[in-house]
C-alpha positions as CSV (number, residue, x, y, z in Angstrom):
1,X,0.0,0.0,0.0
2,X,3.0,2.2,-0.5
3,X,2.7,4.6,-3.2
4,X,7.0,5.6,-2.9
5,X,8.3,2.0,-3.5
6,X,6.1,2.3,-7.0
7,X,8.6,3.5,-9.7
8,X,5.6,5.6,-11.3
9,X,4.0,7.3,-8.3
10,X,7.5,7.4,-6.4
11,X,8.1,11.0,-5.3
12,X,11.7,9.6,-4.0
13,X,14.3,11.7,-5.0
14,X,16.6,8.6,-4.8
15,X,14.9,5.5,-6.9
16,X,16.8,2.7,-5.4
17,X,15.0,-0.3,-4.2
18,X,11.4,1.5,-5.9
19,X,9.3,-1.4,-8.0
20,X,8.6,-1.1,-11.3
21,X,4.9,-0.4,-10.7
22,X,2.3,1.9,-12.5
23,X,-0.1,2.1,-9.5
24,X,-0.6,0.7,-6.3
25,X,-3.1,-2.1,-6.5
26,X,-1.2,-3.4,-9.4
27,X,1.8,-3.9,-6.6
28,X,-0.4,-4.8,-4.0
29,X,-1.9,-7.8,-6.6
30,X,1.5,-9.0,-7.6
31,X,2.7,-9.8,-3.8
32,X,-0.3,-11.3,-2.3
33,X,-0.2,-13.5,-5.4
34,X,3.3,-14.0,-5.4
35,X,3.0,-15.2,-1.7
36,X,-0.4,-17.5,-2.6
37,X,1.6,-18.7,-5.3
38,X,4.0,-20.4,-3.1
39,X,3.0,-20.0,0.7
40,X,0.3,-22.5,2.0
41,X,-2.3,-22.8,4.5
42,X,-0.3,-25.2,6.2
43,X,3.2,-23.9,6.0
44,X,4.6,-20.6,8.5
45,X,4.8,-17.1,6.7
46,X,7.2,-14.8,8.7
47,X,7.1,-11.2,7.7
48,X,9.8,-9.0,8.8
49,X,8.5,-5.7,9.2
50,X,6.0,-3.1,7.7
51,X,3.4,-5.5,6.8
52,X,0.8,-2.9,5.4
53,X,0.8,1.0,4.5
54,X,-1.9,3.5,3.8
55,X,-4.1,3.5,6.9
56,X,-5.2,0.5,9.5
57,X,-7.3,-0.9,7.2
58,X,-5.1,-2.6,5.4
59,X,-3.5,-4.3,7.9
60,X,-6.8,-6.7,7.8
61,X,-7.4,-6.2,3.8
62,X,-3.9,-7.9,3.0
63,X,-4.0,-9.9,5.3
64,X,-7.6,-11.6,4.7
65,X,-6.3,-12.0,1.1
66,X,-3.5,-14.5,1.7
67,X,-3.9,-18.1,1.7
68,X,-1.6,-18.5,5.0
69,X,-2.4,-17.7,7.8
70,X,-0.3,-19.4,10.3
71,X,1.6,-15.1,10.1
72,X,4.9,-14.7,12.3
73,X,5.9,-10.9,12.2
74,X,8.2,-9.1,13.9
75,X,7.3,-5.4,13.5
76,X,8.9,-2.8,11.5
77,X,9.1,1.5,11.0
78,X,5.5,1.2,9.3
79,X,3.7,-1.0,11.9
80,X,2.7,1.1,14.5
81,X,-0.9,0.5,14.4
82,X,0.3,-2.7,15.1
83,X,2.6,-2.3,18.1
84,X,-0.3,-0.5,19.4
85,X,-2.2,-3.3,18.5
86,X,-5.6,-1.3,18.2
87,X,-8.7,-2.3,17.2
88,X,-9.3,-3.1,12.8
89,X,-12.4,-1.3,12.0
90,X,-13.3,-3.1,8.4
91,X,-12.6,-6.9,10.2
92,X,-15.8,-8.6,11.3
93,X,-15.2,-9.3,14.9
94,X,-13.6,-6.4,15.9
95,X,-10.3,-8.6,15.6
96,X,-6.9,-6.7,16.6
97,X,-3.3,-7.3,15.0
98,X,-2.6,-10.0,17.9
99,X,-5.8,-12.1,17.6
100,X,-4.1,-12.0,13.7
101,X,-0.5,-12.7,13.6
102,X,2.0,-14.2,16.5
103,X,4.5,-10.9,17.2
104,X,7.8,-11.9,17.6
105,X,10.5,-9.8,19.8
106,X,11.8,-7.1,17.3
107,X,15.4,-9.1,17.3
108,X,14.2,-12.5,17.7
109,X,17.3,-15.3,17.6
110,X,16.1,-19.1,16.9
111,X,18.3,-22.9,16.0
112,X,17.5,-24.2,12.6
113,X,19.0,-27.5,12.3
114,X,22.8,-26.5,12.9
115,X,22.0,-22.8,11.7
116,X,21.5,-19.9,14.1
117,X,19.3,-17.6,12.4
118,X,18.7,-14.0,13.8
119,X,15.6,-12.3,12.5
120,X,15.0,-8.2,12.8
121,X,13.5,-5.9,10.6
122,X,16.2,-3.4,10.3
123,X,19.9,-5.0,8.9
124,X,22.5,-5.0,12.1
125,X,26.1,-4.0,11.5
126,X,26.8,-7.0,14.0
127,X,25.4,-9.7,15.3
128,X,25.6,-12.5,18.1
129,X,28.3,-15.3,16.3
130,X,28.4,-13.4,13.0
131,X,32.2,-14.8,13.1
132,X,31.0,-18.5,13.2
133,X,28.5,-18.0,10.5
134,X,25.0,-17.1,12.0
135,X,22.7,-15.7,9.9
136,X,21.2,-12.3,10.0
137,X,17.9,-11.9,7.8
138,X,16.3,-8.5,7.6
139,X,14.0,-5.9,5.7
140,X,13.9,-2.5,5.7
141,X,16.2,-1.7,2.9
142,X,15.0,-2.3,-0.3
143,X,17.7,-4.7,-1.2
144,X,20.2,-1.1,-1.5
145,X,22.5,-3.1,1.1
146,X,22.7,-6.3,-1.3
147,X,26.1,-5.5,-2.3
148,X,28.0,-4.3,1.1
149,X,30.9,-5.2,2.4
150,X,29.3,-7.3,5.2
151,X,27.1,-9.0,3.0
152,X,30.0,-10.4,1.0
153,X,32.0,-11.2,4.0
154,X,28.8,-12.4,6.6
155,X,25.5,-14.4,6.5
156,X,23.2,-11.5,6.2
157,X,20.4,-11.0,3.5
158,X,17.8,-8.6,2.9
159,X,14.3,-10.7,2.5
160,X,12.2,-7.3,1.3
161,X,10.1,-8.1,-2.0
162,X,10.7,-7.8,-5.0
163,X,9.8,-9.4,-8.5
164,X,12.9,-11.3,-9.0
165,X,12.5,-12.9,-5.5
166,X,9.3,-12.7,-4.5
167,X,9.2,-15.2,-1.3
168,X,12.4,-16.3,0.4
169,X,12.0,-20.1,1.4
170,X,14.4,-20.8,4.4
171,X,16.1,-23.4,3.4
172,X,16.8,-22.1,-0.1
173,X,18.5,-18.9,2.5
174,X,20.4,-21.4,4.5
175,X,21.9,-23.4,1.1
176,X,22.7,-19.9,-0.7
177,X,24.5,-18.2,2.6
178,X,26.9,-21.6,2.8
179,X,28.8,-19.9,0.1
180,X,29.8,-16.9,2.3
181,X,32.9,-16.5,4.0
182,X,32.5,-16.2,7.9
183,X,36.5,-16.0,8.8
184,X,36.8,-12.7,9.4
185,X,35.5,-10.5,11.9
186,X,35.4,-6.8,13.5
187,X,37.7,-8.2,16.6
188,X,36.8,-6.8,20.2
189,X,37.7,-3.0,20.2
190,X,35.7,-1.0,23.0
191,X,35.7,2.9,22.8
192,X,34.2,5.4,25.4
């Protein structure tokens, strides 16, 4: 539901990370389908951050349109009606975001197999055993981090849509961050 991240209605002086878009519902369309496409009613859809924009409403509109809805979210900059987690006037029992999703911590750390996986919306500079190859998955950034420094030498990845990549599978995350080096790291430097 937001207007800047569509390349045609974009008032964004900077145009990185906007989708190629003509209107909003046209975006909107393309990721509920894209996540319908390939999210179930059986499987776990984890959202990491700003799940809807352009008024409360929408929180229950997108949300009523996906196949899934087993919904793990950990809030982001945009979700503040649901932090607040305030009442959504256009769903039919007076439903709030919690009865609707299971709200994680806003850095939530979890065992996957062998991998550590840390989940927050925003991307961290560091992270607990970044050295020994955890990995960080994050939003926020329109993919403008893809090619940092500490995504070539860490296990951190930016899971925000986008058409080449609609839905990031976990497993397909863990296999593609086993190619990243994990050797190095920032060392234990303290300054007051």
């Amino acid at each position: 539901g937001h207007k800047n991240i569509c390349e045609k209605l974009s008032s964004w002086t900077i145009k990185a990370g906007v989708r190629n878009f003509d209107t909003v519902e046209q975006m909107n369309n393309a990721i509920v389908k894209s996540i319908n496409d390939i999210v179930g009613s059986d499987d776990i859809l984890v959202c990491l951050g700003d799940w809807s924009f352009g008024g409360i409403e929408n929180i229950y509109t997108f949300w009523s349109r996906l196949i899934c809805k087993n919904i793990y979210l950990i809030p982001g900059n945009h979700d503040h009606h649901i932090k607040k987690d305030k009442v959504l006037p256009n769903a039919s029992f007076g439903e709030q975001p919690s009865d609707l999703f299971v709200i994680l911590p806003e850095l939530y750390k979890f065992k996957y197999g062998k991998e550590t996986i840390i989940y927050c919306h925003y991307p961290l500079e560091q992270w607990e055993d970044m050295d020994k190859g955890s990995i960080h998955i994050h939003g926020h950034t329109h993919h403008t981090l893809d090619n940092s420094e500490i995504n070539k030498k860490y296990r951190r990845i930016d899971v925000g849509w986008t058409i080449e990549k609609p839905v990031y599978l976990l497993d397909d995350i863990i296999s593609e961050m086993k190619n990243r080096a994990t050797k190095e790291h920032y060392g234990n430097n303290i300054v007051l």
